[in-house]
N, C-alpha and C positions, 0 to 999 in steps of 0.2 A: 533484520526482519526474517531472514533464512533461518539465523541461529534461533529467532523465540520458535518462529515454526517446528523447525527439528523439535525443538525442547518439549512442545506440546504436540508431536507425535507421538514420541517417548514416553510420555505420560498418558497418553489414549490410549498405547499398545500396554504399557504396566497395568492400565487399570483393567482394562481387558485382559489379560492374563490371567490376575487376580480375583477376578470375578469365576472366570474358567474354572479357576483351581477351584473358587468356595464351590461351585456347582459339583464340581467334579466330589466333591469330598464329600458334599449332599449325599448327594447318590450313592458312593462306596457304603457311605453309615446306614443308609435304608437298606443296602443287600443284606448288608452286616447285619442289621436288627431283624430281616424277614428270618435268616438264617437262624439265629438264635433262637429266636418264636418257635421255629422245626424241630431245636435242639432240647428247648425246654418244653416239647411236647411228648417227646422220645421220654424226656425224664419222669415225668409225671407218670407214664405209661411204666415207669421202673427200668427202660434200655438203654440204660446209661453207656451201653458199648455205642448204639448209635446216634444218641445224645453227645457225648464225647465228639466222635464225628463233626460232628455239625460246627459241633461248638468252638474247636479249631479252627473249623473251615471259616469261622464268622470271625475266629481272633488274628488269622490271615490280613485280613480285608481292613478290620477295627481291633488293631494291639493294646491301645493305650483307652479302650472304653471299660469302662470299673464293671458294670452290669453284666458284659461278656464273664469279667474274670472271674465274678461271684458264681453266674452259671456252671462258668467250668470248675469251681472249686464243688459244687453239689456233686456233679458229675464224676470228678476223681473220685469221692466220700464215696457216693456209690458204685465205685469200681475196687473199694478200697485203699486207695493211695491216699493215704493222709500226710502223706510227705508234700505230695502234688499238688492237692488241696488250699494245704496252708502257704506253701507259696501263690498261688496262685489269688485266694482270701484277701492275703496280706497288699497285696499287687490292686487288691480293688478299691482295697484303702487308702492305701496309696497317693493312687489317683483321684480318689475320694473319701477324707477321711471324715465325714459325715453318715459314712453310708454305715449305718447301724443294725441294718438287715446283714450284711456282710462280716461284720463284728460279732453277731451271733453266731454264723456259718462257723464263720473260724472259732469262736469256743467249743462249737460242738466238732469241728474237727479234733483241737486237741484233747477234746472227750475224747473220741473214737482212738485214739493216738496214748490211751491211757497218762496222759500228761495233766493231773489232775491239779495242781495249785495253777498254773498257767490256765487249764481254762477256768476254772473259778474267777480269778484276777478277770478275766476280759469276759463272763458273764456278768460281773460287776458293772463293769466298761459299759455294760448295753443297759444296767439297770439307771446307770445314772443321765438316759436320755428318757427325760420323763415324757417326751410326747412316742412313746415307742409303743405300735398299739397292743403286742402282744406281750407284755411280759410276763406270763406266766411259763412263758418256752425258757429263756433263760433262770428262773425260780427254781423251775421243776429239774434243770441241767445241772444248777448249784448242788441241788437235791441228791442228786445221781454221783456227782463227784465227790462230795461228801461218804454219801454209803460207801465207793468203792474203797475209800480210804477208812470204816470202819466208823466213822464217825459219826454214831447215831444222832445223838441227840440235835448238833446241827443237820440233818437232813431231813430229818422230822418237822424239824422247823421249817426249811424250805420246800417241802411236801405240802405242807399244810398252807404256807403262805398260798403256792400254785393255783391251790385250792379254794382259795378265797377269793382268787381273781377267775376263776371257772370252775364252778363245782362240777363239775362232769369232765376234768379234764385226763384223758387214758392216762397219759403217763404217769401222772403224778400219782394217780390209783394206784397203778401199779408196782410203781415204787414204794409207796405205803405198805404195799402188803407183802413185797420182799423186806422192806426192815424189818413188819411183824412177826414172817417167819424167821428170818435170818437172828432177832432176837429172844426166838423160844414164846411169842408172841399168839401162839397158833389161834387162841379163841379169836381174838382180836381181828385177827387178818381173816378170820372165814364169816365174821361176822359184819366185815366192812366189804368182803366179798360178794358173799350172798347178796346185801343193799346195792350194790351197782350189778351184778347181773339181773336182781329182779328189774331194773333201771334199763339196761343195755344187754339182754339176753345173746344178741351174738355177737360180743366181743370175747374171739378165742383167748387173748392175754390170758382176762380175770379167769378162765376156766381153768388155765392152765395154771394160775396162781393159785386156784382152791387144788389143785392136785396137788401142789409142791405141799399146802397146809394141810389136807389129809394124809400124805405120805408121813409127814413129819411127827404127825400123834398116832401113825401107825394102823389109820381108818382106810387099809388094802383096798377093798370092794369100793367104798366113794371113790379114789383115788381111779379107779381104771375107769370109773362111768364119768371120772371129768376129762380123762384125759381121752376117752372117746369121743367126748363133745367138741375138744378141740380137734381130732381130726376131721370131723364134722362141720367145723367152722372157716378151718386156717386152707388157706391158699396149698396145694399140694406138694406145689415147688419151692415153700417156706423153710427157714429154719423150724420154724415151732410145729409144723406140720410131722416132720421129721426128727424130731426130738421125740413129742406123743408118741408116735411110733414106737420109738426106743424104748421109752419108758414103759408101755405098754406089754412090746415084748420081755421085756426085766421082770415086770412084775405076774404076765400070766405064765 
């Protein structure tokens, strides 16, 4: 009778333990997810130094949560480590390899990583989840990877597809009308230019893409009253803020 007793104290104080522990791990994961919340609020905000932060401090607490790793993989891209990134991407698949948001992160890392057949291959990866709501982000990445490798006539194609799953969407615009210029294309690209900024008047991109297309046939005077409009429009602490600039002084 001693011994069943022991046996089922044993067992009262295990299950209590175990209970402890689940509570306890509760808890760690809520700090962990408030913290993230902080970190992907930093990000959004573009402070990916104190986004990074956070983001740590959340993967401290929660190592093995895929959501944390995706976060910080945004966060690295935006500090520029694409080395970081993709470890860290790859780490959320890992652990979850359903997580199709994350499959994207990581193509467009090795975008950024000029690693173009690799991300191509794993923006495929993300086309072939058909409940995935955005694909026109992956299309239009295709797109990008293609051109930098020269290869018009497929990017065109994924340009356009972009485009058919959101007529209005920037990047793919904008892609479009660096083929156009970049293939001697000039009427074409200031013609598809013109149609979305009469559309989106203060999207600095397209202005700064009709500059590159008046520069390129040689139309001086257009050329500096677009790339005033992007100083006009672009964030001051921008690359393309600061490019206008450049260009601006080049040309007066």
């Amino acid at each position: 009778m001693k011994i069943k007793l022991f046996i089922l104290i044993c067992i009262c104080a295990a299950m209590t333990a175990s209970c402890t522990s689940t509570v306890q791990i509760r808890k760690q994961n809520k700090i962990a997810q408030a913290i993230k919340r902080e970190g992907d609020v930093f990000q959004a905000q573009g402070n990916y130094t104190a986004a990074l932060s956070k983001l740590l401090e959340a993967e401290k607490i929660a190592p093995d949560d895929p959501y944390i790793q995706n976060s910080l993989g945004l966060a690295y891209m935006g500090k520029e480590k694409n080395d970081m990134a993709i470890q860290a991407l790859n780490k959320a698949l890992a652990l979850k390899p359903d997580y199709t948001e994350a499959l994207n992160n990581l193509g467009a890392a090795y975008l950024r990583d000029e690693k173009w057949d690799i991300a191509i291959k794993t923006f495929n990866k993300v086309l072939e989840d058909i409940t995935y709501p955005t694909p026109h982000y992956p299309l239009a990445n295709i797109a990008w990877a293609q051109l930098r490798q020269n290869n018009y006539p497929a990017a065109q194609k994924y340009f356009l597809k972009a485009l058919r799953e959101v007529p209005g969407f920037i990047p793919a615009i904008h892609g479009l009308a660096q083929l156009y210029i970049q293939t001697g294309q000039t009427d074409r690209a200031m013609a598809l230019l013109d149609k979305n900024i009469r559309r989106s008047p203060d999207t600095a991109i397209f202005h700064a893409d009709l500059a590159q297309a008046y520069e390129a046939c040689g139309r001086t005077s257009q050329a500096i009253k677009a790339w005033q409009m992007v100083t006009q429009l672009a964030s001051e602490n921008s690359t393309l803020y600061r490019r206008a600039e450049q260009r601006l002084f080049e040309l007066q």
